[in-house]
N, C-alpha and C positions, 0 to 999 in steps of 0.2 A: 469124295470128301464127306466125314459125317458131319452133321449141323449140329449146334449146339443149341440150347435153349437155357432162357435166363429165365430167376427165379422174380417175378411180378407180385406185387403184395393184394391185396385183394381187397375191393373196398367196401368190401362187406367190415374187410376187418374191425374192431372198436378202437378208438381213442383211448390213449391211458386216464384212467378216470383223475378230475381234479381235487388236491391236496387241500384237505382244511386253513392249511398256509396259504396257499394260494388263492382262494376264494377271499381272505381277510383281507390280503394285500388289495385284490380288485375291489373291492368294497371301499378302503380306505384312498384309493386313488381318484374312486368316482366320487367320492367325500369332497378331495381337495378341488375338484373338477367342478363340484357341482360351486362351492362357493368362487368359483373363478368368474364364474356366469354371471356375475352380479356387476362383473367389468364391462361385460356387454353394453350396457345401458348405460353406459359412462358411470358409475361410480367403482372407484377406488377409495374410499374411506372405509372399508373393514381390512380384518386379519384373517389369512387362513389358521383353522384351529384343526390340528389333526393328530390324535389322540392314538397313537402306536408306538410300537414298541420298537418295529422296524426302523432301522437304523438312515436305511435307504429314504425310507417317506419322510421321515422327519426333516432329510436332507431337502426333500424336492419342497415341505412346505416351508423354512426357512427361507429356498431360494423364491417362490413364491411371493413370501410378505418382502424380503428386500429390494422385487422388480415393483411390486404397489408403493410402497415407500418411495421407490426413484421416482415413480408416472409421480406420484403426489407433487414432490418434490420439483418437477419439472412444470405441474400443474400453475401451483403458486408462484413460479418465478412467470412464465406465462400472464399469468392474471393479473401479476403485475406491474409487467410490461405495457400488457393494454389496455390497465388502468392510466398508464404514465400517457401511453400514446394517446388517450382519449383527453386525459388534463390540456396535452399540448396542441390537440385538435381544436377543441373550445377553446382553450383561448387565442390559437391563434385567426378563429373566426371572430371572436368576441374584437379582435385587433381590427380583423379586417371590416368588421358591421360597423366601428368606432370611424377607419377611415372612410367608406362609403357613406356614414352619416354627415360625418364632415363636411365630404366635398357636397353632401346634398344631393349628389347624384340617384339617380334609379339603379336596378337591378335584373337583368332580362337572363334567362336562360332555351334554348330551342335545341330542342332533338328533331334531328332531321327525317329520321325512318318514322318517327310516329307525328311528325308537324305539330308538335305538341311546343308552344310556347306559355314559360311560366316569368311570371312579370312580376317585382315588388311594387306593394303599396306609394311606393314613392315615385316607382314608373308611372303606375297610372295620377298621380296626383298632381304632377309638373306640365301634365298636358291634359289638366282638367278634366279627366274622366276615373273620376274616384270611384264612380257607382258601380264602373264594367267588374267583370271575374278577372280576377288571374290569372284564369288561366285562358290562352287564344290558339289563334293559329297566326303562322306570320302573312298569309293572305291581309290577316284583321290589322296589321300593323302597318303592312303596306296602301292600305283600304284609309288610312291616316295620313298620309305625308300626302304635304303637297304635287298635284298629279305629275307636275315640269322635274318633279323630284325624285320620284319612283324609281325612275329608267339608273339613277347614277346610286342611288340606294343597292338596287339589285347587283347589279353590275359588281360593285364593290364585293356584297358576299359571296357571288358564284366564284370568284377572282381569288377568293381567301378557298372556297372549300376545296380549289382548287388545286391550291399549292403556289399558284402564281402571287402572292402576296403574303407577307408573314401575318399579320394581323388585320382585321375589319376595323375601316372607320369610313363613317359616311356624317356628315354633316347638313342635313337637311328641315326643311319645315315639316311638323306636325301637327294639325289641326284640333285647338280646343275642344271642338266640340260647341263650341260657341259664336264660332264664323269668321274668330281669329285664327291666326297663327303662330303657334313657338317656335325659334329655332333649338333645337338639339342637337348634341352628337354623340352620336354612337358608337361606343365601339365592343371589338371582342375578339375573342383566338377560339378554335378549333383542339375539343380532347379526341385526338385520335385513339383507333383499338389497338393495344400493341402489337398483335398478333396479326390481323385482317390490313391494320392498317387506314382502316373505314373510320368515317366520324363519327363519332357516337353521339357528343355537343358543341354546341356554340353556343360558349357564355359572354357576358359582357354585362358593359353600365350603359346608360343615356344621361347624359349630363343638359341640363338647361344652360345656353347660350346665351340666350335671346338680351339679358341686359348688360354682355359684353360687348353684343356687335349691335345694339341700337342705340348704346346710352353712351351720350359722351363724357368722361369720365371727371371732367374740371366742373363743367354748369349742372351736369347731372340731368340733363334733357334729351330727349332724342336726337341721334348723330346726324349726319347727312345720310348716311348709308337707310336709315329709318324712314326720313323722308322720300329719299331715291323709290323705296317701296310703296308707300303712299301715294306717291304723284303716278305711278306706274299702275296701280291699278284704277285708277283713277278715269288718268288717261285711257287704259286700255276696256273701260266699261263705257266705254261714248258717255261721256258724264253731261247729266242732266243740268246741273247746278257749273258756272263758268269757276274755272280753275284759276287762283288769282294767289300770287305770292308774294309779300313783301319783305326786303331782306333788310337787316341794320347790320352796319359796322362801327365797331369803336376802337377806332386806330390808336388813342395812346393810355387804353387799355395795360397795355401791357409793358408798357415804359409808366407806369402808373404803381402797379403793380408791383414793381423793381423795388419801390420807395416804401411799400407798408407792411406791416407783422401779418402773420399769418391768419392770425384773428381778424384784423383788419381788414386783409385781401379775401378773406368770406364775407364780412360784413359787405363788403362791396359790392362783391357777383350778385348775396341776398338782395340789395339793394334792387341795383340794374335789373334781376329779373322778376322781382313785385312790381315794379315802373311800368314796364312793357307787358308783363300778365295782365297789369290793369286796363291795358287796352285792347285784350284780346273777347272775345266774345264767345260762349257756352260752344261747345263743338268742333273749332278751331285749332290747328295744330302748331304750338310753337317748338323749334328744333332748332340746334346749334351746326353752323354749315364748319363752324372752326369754333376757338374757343373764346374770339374777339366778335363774331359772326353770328346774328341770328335771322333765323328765315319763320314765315310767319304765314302758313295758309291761310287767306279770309276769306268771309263771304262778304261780295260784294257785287253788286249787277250792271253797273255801267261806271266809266271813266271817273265819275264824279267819287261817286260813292269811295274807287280804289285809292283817287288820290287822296280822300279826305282821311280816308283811316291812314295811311302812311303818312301824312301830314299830324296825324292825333298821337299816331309811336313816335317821331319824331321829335314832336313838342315834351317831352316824357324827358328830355336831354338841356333843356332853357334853364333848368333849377339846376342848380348845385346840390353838389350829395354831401353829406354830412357824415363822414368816419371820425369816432370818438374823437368830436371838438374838433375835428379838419376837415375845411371847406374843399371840395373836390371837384373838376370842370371835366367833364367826359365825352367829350369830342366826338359827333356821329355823321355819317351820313348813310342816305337811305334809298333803295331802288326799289319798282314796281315793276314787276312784270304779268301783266293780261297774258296769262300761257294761250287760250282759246283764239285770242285776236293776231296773236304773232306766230300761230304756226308752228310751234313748239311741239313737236308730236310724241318724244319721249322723256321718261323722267332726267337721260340724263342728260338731252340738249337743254331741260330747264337751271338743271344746276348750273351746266357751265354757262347760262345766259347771267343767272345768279352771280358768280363769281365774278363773270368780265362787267358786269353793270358796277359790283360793288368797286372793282378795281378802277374802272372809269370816277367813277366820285372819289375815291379817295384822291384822286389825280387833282380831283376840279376843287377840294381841301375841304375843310371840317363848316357842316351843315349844307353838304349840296344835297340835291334829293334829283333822280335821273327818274324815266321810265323806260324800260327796255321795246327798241322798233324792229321790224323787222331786220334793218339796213345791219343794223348791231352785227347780225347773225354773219352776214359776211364778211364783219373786221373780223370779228374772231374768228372765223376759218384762213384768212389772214394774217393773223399772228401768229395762228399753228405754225401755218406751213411755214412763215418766219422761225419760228421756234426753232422746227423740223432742220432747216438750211443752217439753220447757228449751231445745232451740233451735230451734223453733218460735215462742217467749213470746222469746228474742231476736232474733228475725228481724224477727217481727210487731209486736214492741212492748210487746208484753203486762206485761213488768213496770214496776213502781209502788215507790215509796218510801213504806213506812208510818213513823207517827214515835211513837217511848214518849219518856213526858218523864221526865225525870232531876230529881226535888225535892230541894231544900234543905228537909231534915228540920227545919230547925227553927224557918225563915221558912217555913216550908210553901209556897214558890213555885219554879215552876218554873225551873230556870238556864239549859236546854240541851233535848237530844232523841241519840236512838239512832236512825240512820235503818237501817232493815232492811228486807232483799228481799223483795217478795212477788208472785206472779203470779197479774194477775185473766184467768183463759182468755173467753173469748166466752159457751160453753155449759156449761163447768163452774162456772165461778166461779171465789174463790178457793183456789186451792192451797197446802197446807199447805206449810209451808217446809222441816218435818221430812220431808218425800218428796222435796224437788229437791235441796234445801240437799248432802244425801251423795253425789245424784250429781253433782252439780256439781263437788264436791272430787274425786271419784273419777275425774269423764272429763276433767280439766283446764278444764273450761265454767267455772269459778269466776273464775278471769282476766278473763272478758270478763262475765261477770252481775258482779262487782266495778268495773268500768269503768264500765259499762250506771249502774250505783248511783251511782260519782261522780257523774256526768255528769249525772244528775237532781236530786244532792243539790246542787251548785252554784250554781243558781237559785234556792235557798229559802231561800238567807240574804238575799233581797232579796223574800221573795216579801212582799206587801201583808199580805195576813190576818197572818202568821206576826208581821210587826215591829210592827203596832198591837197584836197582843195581849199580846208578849211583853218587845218591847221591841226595839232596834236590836245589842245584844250576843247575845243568844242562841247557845250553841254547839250543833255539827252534831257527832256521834260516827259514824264510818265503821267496818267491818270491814275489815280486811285478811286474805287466806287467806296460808298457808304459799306457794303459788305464785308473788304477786306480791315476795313478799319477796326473791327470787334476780331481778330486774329492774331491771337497774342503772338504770334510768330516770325508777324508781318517783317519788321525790323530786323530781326535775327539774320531772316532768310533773306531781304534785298541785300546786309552788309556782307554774307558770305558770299554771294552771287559777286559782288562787284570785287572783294576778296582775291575770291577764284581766279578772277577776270584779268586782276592785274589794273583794276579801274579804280582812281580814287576816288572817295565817297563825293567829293564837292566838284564831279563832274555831273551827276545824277541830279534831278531838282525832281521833287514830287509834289503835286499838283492834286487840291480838295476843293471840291463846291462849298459855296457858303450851305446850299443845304443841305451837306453830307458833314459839315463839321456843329451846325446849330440843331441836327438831327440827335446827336450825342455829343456836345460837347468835352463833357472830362475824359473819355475815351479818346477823343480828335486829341487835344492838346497836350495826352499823355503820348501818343504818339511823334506827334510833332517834337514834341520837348526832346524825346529821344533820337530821332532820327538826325536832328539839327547838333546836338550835341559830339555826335558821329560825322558831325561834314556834310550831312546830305542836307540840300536846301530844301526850304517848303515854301511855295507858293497857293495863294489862295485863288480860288479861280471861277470865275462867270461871277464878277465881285458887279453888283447893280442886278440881278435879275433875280432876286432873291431879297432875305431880310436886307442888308443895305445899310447895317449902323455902322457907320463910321468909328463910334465909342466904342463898339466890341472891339475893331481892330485892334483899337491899342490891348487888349487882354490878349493877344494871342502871338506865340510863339512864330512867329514870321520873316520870309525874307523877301516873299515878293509880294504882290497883287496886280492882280490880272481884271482890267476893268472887261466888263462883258459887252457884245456889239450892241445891244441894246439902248445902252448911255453913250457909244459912237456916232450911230448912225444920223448922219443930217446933223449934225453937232456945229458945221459952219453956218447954219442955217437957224437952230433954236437956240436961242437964247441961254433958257434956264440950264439945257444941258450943260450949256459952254460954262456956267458957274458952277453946277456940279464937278464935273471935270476939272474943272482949275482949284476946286475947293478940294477934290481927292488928291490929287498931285501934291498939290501944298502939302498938305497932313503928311501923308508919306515921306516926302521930302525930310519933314519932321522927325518921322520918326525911324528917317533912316531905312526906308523901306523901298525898293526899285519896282517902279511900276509899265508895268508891260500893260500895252494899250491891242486888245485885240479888234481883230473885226476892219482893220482900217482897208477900205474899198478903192478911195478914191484920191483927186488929189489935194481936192478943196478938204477933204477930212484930214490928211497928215499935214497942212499947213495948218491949219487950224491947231492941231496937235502940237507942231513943231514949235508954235508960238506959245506956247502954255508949259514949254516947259520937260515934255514925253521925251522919258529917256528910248524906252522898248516899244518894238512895234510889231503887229504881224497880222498878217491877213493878205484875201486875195490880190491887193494891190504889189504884194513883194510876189508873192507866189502861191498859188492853192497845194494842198496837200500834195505829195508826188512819192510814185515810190524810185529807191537811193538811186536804180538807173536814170532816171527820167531826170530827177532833180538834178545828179552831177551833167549832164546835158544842158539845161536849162537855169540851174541858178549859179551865179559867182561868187567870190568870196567877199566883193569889195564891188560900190558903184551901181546897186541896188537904190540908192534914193533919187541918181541919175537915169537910171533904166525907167523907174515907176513914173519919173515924170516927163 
């Protein structure tokens, strides 16, 4: 085979040499090139100018100046933009600087990777350190709060940067600088990186608390919560100087209060608390335990001393107050408690000592004055657990309707029944009524053990045993407390109750203390007015252990009265009783009222009774409270006044 061989150029060979055409054109395109250059550096405000003849360049610098025209173009709508977005950035800061001014609050922001905290002027100035920088660490913030406060501070933001909680807030004290302390609350969210996902900041406010949780908001004095803190460090520095508190209450305060303008009902508080400031002494804490209650730290060094100043606040209440030309009577009583001498070891066994002393004197009425004893401390762990067992016996069920029967003294049969509370517990048995009965009144539990009582008495105007023995009329007597009496519903709800029941109104009789009707009077007798109007009868009840006017009877919508064992007892024996008694009867008689004689024991008391006239009768002598098994057992319907004697 023969080989061929190709012809290879040689690179020796020359380039064809360039065209005076050609050298122009390169000339004029590094022209348009060189002013392109000027784009570089961000400006676009010239023209490419390019001076040929070429058809082609002329093309490329036209296309040139209308891509500068676009960028411009695009420029200015740009700068526009974030000129607008900048308008709406300021002001919606200017919005938020306005609200943050408002609420008064501070301003805290912390980057976490550089522990770099920046704080507003307002941050530092609400916890009295104006002088510090702005800028800190949050060691320096932590280094601030109360020490017992720290741990639940921390906690809180590790919890947030965590993810375990949408936002930080901790509530705690911060330390003046001055050897007091503010409460604050803090709070703030986490700006996450979008990308990493890592926090970048924790922003937030600190808002000043301290004069919502220590100021009570009617007297405008420190609350209890204030005091609590006080007596607490107090106590807990082994205090040098004896801890000594004296509390006033002004029970009708606020049934005083009902009656004046609003102008007025300032003038008054102003009053009452220039009286008692007058007697307080330079250094001295006065604080409001409630907004009828005032508690009053002194310095005092022995017994004498404590009583005299509670004796000096007291006296502060002898004068009458003067509101615009009306003379005003404002009812006090006062307790002393020696915390150092009774063993009081925290601030808040002092309050509650405070409280059960004050409730003690209003018991014993207006201008007692008590001093709190040790012995105290054990009624009231007493009454707790009383408390504790009263809504426990409502929760669980535990009470029961026992029933006392109401005798016609003179058919010696039974007409009716008194149904009353009693709680049988599991392991104690029955509890006396005279132990829940006060606290029930005293903790507002009386409302719902009064409920709990309808609601069982209801079914026993139908119950079997109760209507073959007695008969199908039989009446039910209910207690009402002072409580239910201010329940505008009261009425509604007994008439659909016995409604429901199939029970006519005028089998029901309802039953008021004289001191639960002279406590509120127009309230009592708008009730009664109404209830009686509807068939249900009213009786008034423990009539003698109380005010005792005969004259008010006749003002009140009434169908019974219920004399109390008080003006019973030994009645065949005193004298004067036996003309009170004969003198209540009469009147009644009078005025057409049926009077139900309670308490009667014995036999010498129902003859005594018998002879005077007593239509109603009832007490241990027919039968003691019973529940409905017991009672169908043991009482008859008839032959009860041969039985008792």
């Amino acid at each position: 085979m023969v080989a061929t061989t190709r012809s290879v150029p040689s690179v020796c060979e020359r380039s064809p040499p360039v065209t005076d055409s050609e050298k122009r054109l390169r000339r004029e395109i590094n022209e348009i090139a060189d002013q392109l250059c000027q784009a570089i550096d961000g400006r676009f405000d010239f023209q490419v100018n390019a001076e040929s003849d070429d058809m082609d360049v002329q093309k490329l610098s036209v296309l040139a100046n209308l891509v500068l025209e676009s960028v411009r173009r695009n420029i200015e709508e740009l700068e526009q933009v974030k000129t607008e977005l900048e308008e709406r950035v300021a002001e919606r800061t200017r919005r938020l600087d306005l609200v943050i001014d408002g609420t008064n609050d501070g301003v805290w922001e912390w980057d976490p990777a550089s522990d770099r905290l920046q704080v507003s002027q307002r941050w530092l100035d609400m916890i009295g350190r104006s002088a510090l920088e702005r800028t800190l660490r949050l060691d320096d913030w932590l280094t601030m709060l109360f020490p017992p406060d720290r741990e639940g501070f921390r906690r809180q933001l590790e919890d947030h940067l965590e993810g375990k909680i949408d936002r930080f807030r901790a509530e705690c004290r911060v330390s003046d600088g001055a050897g007091g302390y503010r409460w604050v609350v803090a709070r703030g969210i986490c700006d996450h990186d979008p990308e990493t996902g890592h926090v970048r900041l924790v922003s937030g406010t600190q808002a000043d608390v301290t004069h919502q949780r220590f100021v009570n908001p009617v007297t405008g004095l420190p609350n209890a919560r204030y005091l609590e803190l006080v007596l607490s460090e107090r106590l807990e520095g082994a205090p040098v100087e004896p801890i000594n508190l004296v509390v006033v209450s002004m029970p009708n305060v606020t049934m005083i209060g009902e009656t004046l303008s609003t102008h007025e009902t300032s003038l008054l508080s102003q009053q009452l608390r220039e009286r008692v400031e007058a007697c307080i002494h330079p250094g001295e804490l006065m604080a409001s335990l409630a907004d009828t209650t005032l508690a009053i730290l002194i310095d005092a060094h022995d017994p004498k001393a404590i009583h005299a100043r509670a004796r000096e606040i007291q006296s502060q209440f002898d004068r009458m107050f003067e509101i615009d030309g009306r003379s005003l009577w404002i009812s006090a009583v006062v307790g002393a408690i020696p915390v150092n001498e009774t063993g009081l070891g925290s601030a808040e066994a002092v309050l509650q000592a405070a409280r059960m002393l004050i409730r003690k004197a209003r018991q014993r009425g207006s201008g007692s004055y008590l001093v709190y004893q040790r012995e105290m401390r054990e009624e009231n762990l007493s009454r707790l657990e009383t408390e504790q067992l009263l809504r426990s016996a409502l929760r669980e069920g535990w009470v029961e309707p026992f029933l006392q029967p109401l005798v016609d003294l003179h058919q010696g049969c039974v007409t009716g029944f008194e149904v009353l509370a009693r709680i049988r517990h599991p392991q104690q048995g029955l509890i006396s009524p005279a132990l829940f009965i006060p606290v029930a009144e005293e903790t507002g539990l009386i409302r719902e053990l009064s409920t709990r009582i309808l609601e069982l008495t209801i079914p026993l105007f139908h119950d079997p045993g109760l209507v073959e023995r007695f008969g199908p009329d039989f009446t039910l007597s209910i207690n009402l407390s002072p409580v239910q009496l201010h329940d505008p519903k009261l009425a509604v709800d007994l008439l659909q109750r016995l409604e429901q029941a199939n029970v006519p109104p005028q089998r029901l009789k309802i039953e008021l203390t004289e001191t639960a009707v002279m406590a509120d009077s127009r309230v009592a007798v708008n009730l009664m007015t109404e209830l009686r109007e509807r068939g249900v009868a009213v009786a008034l009840d423990d009539f003698g252990a109380g005010y005792s006017s005969l004259g008010y009877i006749r003002s009140l919508p009434l169908d019974q009265l219920k004399i109390d064992r008080s003006l019973v007892s030994g009645v065949d024996t005193d004298g004067e009783k036996r003309v009170i008694l004969e003198m209540i009867i009469t009147l009644c008689e009078r005025l057409d009222l049926v009077v139900v004689v309670e308490g009667i024991e014995n036999e010498l008391e129902l003859s005594c009774l018998l002879g005077m006239g007593a239509v109603v009768g009832q007490g241990f002598l027919f039968s003691r409270p019973l529940p409905v098994a017991e009672l169908l057992q043991k009482v008859p319907h008839h032959g009860l006044l041969q039985a008792a004697q």
